[in-house]
PDB file of N, H, CA, C and O in Angstrom:
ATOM      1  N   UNK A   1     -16.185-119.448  27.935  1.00  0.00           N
ATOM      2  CA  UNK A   1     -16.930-119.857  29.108  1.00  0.00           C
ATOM      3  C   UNK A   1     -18.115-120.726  28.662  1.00  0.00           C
ATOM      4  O   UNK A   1     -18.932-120.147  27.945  1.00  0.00           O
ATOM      5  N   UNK A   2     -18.348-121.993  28.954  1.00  0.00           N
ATOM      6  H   UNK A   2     -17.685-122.463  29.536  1.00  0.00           H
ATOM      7  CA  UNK A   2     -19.569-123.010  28.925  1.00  0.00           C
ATOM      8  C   UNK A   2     -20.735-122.305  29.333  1.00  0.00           C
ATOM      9  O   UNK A   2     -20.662-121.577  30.323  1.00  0.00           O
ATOM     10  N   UNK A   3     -21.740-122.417  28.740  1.00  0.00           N
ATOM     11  H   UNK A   3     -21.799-123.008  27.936  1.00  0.00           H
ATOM     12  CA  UNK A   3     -23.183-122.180  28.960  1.00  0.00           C
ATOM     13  C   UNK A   3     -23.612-123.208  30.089  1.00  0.00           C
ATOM     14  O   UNK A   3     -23.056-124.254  30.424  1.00  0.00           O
ATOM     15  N   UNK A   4     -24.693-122.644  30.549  1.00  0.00           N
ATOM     16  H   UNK A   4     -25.145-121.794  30.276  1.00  0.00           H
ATOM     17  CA  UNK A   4     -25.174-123.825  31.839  1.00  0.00           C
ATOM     18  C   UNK A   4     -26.310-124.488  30.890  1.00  0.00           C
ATOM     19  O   UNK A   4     -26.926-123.698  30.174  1.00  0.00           O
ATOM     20  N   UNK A   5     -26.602-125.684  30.825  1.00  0.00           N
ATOM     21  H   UNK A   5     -26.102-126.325  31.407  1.00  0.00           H
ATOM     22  CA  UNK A   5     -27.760-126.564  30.245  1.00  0.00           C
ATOM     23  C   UNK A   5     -29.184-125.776  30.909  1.00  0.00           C
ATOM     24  O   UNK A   5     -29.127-125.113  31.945  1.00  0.00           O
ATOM     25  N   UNK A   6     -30.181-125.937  30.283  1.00  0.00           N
ATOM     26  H   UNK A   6     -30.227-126.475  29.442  1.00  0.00           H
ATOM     27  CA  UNK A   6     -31.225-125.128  30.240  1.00  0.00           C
ATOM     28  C   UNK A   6     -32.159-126.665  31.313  1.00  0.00           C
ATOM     29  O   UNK A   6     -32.008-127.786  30.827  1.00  0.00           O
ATOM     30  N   UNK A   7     -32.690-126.599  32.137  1.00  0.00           N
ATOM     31  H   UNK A   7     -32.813-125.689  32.532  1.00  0.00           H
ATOM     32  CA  UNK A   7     -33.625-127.511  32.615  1.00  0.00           C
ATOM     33  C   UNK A   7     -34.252-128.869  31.563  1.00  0.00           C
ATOM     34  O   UNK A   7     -34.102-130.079  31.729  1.00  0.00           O
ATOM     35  N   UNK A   8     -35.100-128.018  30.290  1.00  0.00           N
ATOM     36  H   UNK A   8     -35.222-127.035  30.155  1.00  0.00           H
ATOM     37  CA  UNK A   8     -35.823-128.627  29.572  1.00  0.00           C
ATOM     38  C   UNK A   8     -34.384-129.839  28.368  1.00  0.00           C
ATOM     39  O   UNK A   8     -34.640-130.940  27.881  1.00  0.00           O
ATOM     40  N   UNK A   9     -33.106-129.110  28.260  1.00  0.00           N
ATOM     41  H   UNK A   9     -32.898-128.215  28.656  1.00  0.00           H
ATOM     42  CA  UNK A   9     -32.272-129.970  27.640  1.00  0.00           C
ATOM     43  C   UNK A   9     -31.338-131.095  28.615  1.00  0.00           C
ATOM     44  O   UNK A   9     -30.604-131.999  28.214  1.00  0.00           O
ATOM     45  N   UNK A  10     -31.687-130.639  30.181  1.00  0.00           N
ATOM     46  H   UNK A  10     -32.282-129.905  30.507  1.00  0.00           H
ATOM     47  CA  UNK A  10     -31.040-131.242  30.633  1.00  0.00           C
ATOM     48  C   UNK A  10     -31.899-132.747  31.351  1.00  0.00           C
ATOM     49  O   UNK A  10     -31.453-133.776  31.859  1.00  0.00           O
ATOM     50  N   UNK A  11     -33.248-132.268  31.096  1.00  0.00           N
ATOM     51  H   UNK A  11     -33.610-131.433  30.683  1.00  0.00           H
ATOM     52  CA  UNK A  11     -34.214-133.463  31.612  1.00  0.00           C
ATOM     53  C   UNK A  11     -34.167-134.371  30.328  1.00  0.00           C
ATOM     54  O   UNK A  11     -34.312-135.593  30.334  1.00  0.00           O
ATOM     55  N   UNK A  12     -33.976-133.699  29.394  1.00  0.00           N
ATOM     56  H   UNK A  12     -33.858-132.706  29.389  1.00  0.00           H
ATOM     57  CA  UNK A  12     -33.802-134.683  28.230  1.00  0.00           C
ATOM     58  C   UNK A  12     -32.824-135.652  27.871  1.00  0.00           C
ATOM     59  O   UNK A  12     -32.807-136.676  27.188  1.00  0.00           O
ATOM     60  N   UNK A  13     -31.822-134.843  28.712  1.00  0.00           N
ATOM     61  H   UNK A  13     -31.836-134.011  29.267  1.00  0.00           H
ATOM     62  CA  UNK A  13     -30.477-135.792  28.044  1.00  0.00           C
ATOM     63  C   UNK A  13     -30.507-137.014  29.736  1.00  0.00           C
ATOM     64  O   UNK A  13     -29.850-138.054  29.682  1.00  0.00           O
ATOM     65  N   UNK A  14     -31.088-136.767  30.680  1.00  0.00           N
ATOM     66  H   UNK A  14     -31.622-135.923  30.724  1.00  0.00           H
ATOM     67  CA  UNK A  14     -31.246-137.891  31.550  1.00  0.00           C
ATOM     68  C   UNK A  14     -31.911-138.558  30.919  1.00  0.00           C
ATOM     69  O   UNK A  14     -31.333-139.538  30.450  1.00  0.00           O
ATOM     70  N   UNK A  15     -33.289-138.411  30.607  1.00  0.00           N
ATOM     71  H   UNK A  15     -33.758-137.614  30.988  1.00  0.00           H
ATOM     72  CA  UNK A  15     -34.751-139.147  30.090  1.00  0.00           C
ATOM     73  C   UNK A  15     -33.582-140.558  29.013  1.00  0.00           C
ATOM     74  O   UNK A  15     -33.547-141.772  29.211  1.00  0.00           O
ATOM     75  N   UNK A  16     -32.892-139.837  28.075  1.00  0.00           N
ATOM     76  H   UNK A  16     -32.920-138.850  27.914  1.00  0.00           H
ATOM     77  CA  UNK A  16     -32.032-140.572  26.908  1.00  0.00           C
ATOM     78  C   UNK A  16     -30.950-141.119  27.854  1.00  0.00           C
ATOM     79  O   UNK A  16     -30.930-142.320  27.587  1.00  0.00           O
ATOM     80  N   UNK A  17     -30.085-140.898  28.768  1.00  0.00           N
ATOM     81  H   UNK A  17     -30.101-139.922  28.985  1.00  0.00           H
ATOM     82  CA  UNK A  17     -29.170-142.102  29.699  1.00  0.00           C
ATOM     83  C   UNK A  17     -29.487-142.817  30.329  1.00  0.00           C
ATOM     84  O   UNK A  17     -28.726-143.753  30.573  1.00  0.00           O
ATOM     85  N   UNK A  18     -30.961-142.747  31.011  1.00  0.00           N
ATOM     86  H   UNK A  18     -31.579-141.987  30.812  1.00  0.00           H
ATOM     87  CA  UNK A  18     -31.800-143.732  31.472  1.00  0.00           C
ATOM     88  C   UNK A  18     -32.494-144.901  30.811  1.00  0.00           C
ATOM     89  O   UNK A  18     -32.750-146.013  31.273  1.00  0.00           O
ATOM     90  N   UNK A  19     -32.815-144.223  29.244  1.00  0.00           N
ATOM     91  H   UNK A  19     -32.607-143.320  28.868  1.00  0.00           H
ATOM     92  CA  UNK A  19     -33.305-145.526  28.318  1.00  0.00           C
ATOM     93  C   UNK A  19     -32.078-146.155  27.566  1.00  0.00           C
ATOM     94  O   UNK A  19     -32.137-147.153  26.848  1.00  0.00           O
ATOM     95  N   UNK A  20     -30.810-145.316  27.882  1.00  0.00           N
ATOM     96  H   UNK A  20     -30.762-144.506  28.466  1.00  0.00           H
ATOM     97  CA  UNK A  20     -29.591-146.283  27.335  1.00  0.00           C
ATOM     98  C   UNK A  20     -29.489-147.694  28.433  1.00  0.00           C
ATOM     99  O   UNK A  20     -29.516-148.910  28.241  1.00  0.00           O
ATOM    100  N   UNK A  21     -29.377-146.938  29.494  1.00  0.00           N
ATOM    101  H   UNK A  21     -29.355-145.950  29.650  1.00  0.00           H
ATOM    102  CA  UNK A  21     -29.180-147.928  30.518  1.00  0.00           C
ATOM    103  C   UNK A  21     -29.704-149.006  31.263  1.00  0.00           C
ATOM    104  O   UNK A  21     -29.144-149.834  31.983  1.00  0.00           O
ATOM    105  N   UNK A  22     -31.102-148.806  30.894  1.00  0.00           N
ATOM    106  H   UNK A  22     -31.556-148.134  30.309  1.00  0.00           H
ATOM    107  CA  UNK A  22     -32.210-149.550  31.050  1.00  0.00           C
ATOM    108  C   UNK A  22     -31.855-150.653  30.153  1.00  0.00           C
ATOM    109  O   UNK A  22     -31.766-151.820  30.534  1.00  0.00           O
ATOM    110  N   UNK A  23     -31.631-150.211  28.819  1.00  0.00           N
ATOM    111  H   UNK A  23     -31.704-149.263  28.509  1.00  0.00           H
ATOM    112  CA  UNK A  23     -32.029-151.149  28.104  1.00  0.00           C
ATOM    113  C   UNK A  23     -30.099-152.435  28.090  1.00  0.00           C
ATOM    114  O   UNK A  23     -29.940-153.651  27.987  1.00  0.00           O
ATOM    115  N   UNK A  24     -29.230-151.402  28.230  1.00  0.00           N
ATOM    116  H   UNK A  24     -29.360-150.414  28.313  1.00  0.00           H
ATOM    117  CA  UNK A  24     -28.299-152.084  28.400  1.00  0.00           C
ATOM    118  C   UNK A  24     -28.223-153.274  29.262  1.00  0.00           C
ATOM    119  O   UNK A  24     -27.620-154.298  28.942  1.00  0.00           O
ATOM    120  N   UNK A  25     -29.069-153.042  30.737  1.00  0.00           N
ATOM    121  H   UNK A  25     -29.559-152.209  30.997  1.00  0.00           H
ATOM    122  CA  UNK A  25     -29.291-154.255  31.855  1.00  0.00           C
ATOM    123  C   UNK A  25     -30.236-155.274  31.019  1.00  0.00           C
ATOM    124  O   UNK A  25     -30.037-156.486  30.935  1.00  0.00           O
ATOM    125  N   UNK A  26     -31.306-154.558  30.412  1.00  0.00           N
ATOM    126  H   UNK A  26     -31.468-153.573  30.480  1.00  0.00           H
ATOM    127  CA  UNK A  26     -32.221-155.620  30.086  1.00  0.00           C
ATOM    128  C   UNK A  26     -31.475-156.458  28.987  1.00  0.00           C
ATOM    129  O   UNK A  26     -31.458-157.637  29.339  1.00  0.00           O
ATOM    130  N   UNK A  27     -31.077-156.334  28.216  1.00  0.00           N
ATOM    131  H   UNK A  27     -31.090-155.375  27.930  1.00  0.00           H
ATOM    132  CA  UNK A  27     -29.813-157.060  27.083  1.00  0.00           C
ATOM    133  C   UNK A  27     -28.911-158.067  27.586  1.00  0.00           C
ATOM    134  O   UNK A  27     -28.595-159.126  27.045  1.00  0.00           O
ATOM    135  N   UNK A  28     -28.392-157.408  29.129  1.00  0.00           N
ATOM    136  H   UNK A  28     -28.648-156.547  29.568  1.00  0.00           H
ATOM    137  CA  UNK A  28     -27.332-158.282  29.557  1.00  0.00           C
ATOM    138  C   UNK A  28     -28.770-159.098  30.943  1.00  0.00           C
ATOM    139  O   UNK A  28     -28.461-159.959  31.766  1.00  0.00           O
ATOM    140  N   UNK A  29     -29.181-158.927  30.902  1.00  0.00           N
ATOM    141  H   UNK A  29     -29.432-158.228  30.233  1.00  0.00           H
ATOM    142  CA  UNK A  29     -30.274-159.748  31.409  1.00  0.00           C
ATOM    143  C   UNK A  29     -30.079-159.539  33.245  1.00  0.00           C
ATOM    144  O   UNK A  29     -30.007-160.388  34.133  1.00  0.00           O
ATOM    145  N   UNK A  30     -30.042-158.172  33.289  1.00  0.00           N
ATOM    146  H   UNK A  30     -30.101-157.483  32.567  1.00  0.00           H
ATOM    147  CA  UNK A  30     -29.904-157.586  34.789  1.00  0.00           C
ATOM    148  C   UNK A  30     -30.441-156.933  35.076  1.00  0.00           C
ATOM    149  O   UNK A  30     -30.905-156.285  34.138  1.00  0.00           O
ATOM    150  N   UNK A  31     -30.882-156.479  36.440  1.00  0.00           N
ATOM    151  H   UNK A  31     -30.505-157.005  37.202  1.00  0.00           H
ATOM    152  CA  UNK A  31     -31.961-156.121  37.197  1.00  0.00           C
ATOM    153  C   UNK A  31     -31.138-154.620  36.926  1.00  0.00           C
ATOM    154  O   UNK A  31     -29.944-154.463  36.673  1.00  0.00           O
ATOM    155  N   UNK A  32     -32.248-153.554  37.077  1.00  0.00           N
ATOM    156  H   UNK A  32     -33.219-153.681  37.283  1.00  0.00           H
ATOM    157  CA  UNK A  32     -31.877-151.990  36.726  1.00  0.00           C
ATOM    158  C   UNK A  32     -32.718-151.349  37.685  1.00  0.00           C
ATOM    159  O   UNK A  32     -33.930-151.525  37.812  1.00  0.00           O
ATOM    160  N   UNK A  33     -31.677-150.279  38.628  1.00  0.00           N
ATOM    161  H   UNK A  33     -30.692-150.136  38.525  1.00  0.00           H
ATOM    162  CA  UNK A  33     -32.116-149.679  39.619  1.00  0.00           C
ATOM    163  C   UNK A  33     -32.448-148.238  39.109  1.00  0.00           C
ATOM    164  O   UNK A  33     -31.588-147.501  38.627  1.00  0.00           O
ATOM    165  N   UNK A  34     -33.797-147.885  39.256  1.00  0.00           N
ATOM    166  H   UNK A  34     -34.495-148.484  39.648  1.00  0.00           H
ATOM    167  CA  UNK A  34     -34.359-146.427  38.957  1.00  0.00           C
ATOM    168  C   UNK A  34     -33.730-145.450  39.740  1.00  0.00           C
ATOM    169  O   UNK A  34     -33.576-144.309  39.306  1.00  0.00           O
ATOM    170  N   UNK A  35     -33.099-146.024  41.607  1.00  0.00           N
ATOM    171  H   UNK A  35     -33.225-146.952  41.959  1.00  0.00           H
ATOM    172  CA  UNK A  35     -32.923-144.992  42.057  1.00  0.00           C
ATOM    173  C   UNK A  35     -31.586-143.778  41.350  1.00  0.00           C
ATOM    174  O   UNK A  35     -31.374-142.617  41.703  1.00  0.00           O
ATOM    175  N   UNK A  36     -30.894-144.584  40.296  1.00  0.00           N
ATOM    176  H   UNK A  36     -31.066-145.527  40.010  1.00  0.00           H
ATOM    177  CA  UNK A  36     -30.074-144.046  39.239  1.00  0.00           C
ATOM    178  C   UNK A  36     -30.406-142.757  39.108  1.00  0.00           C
ATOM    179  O   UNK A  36     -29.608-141.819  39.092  1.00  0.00           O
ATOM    180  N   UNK A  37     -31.648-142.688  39.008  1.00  0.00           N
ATOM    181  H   UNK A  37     -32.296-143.450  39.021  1.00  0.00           H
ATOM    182  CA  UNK A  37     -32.058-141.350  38.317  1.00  0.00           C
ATOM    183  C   UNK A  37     -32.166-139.943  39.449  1.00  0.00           C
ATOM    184  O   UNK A  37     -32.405-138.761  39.201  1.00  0.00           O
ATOM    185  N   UNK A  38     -31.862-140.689  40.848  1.00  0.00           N
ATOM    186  H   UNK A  38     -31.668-141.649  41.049  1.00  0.00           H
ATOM    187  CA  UNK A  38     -31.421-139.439  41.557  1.00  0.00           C
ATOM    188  C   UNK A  38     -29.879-139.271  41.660  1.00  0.00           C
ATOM    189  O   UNK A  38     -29.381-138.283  42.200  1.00  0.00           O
ATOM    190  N   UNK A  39     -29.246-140.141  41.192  1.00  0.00           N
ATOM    191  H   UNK A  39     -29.651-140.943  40.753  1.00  0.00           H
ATOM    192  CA  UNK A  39     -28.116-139.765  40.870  1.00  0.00           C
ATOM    193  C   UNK A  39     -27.538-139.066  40.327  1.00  0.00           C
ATOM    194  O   UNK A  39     -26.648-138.299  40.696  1.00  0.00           O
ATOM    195  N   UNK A  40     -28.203-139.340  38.894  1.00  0.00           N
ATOM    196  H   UNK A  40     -28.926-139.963  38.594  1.00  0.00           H
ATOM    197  CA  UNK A  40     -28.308-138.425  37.542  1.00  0.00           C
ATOM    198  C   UNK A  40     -28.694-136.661  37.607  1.00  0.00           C
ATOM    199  O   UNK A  40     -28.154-135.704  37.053  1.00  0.00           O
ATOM    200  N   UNK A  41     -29.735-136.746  38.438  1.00  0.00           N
ATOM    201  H   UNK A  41     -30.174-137.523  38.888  1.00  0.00           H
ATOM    202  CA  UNK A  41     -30.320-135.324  38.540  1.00  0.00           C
ATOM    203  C   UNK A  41     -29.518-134.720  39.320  1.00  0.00           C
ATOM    204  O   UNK A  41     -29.630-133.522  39.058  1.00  0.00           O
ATOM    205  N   UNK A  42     -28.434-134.939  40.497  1.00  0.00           N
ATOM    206  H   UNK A  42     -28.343-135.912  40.710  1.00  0.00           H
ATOM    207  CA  UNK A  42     -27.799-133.945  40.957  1.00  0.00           C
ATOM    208  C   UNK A  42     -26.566-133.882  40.422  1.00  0.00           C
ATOM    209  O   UNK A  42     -25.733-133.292  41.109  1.00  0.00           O
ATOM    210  N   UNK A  43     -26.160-134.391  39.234  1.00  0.00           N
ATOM    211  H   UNK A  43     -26.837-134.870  38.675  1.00  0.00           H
ATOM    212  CA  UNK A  43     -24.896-134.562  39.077  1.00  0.00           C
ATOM    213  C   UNK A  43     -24.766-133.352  38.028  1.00  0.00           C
ATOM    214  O   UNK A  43     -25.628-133.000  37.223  1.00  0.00           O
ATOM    215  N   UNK A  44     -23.409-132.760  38.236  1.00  0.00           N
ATOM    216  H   UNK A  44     -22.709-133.047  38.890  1.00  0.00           H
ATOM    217  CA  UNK A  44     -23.446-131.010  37.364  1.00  0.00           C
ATOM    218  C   UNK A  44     -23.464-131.389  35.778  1.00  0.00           C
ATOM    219  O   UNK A  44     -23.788-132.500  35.359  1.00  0.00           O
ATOM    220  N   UNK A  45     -23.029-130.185  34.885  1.00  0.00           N
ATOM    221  H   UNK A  45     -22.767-129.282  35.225  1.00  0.00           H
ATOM    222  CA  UNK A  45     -23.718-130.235  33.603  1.00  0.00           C
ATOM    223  C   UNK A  45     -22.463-131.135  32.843  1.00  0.00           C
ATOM    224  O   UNK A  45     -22.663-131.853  31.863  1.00  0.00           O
ATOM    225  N   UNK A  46     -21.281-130.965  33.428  1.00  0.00           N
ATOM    226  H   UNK A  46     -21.119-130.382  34.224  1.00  0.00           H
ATOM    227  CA  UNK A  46     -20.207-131.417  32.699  1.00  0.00           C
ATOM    228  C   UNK A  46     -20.233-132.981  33.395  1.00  0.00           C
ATOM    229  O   UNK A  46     -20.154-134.013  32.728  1.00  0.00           O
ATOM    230  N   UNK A  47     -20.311-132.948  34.288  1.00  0.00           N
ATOM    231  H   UNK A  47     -20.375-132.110  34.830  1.00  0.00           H
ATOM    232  CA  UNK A  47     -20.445-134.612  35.192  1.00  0.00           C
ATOM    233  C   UNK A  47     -21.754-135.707  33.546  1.00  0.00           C
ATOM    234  O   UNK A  47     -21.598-136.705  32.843  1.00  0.00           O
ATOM    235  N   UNK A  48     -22.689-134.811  33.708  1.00  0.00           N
ATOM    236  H   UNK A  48     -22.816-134.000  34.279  1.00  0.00           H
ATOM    237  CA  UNK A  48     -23.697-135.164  32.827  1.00  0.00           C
ATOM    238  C   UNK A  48     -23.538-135.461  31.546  1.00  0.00           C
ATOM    239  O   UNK A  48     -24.198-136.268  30.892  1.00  0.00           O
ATOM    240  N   UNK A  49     -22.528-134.706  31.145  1.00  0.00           N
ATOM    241  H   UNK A  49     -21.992-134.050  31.677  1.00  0.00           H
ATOM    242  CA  UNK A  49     -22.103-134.816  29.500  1.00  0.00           C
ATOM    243  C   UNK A  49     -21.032-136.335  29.456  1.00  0.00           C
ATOM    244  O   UNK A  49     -20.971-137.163  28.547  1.00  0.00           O
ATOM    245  N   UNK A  50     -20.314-136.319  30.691  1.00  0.00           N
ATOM    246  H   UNK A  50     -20.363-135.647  31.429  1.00  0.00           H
ATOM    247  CA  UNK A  50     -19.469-136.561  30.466  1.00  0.00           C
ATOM    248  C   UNK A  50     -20.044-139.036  30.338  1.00  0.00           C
ATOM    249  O   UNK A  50     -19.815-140.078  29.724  1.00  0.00           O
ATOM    250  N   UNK A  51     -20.902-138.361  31.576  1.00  0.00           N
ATOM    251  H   UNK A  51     -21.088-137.514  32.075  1.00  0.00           H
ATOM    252  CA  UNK A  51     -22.133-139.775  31.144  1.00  0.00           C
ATOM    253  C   UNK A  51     -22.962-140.283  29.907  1.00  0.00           C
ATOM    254  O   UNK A  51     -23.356-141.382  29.516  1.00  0.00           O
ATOM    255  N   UNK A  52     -23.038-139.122  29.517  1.00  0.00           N
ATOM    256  H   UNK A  52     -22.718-138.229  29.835  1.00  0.00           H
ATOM    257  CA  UNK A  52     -23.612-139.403  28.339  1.00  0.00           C
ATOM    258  C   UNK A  52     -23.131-139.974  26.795  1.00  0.00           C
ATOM    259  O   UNK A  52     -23.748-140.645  25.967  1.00  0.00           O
ATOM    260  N   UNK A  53     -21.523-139.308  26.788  1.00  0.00           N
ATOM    261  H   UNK A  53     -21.022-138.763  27.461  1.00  0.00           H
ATOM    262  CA  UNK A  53     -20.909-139.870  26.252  1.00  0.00           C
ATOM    263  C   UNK A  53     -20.532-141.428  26.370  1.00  0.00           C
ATOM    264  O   UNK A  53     -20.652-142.160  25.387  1.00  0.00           O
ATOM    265  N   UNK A  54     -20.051-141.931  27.664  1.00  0.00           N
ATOM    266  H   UNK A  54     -19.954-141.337  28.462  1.00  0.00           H
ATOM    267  CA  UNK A  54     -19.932-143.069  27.760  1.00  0.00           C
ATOM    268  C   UNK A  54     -21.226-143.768  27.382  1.00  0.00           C
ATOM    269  O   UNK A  54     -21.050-144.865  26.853  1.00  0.00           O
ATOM    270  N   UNK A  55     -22.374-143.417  27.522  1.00  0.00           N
ATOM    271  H   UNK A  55     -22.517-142.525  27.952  1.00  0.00           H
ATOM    272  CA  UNK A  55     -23.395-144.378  26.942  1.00  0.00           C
ATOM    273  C   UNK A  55     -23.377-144.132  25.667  1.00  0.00           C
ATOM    274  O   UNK A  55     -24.198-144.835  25.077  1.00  0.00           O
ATOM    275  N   UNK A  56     -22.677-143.300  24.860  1.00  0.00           N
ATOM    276  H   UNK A  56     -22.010-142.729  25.339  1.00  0.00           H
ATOM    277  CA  UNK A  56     -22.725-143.342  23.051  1.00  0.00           C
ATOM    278  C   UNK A  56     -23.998-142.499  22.667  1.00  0.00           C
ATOM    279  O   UNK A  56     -24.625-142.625  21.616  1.00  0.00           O
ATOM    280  N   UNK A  57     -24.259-141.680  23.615  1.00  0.00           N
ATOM    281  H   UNK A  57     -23.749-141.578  24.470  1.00  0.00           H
ATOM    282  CA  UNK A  57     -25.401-140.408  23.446  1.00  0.00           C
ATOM    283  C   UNK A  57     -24.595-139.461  23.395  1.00  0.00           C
ATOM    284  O   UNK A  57     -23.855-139.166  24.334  1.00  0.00           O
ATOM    285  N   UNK A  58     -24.657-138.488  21.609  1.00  0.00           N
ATOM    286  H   UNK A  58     -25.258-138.728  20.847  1.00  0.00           H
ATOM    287  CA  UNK A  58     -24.359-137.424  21.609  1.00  0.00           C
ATOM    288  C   UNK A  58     -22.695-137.716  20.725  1.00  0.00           C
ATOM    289  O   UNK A  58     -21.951-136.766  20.482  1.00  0.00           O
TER     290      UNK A  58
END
């Protein structure tokens, strides 16, 4: 059975998909929407992992 992410590891691993992604727009020279990050926060722990991987975090 999976453990549930603890608050403090799970604000972290947004804080780190947000500066992937940030910086990915700024590279490709595109405008980057913050409201992302309410996206991010309701999305469950495995939804979360599973983002994170695709940005090459983790």
């Amino acid at each position: 059975m999976a453990t549930k992410m603890s608050d403090k590891v799970k604000g972290s691993l947004i804080a780190q998909i947000m500066s992937e992604m940030k910086s990915a727009a700024i590279l490709q020279n595109k405008p980057f929407d913050e409201g992302v990050f309410f996206d991010l926060i309701f999305m469950s722990d495995k939804e979360l992992l599973k983002v994170s991987k695709l940005c090459g975090i983790k």
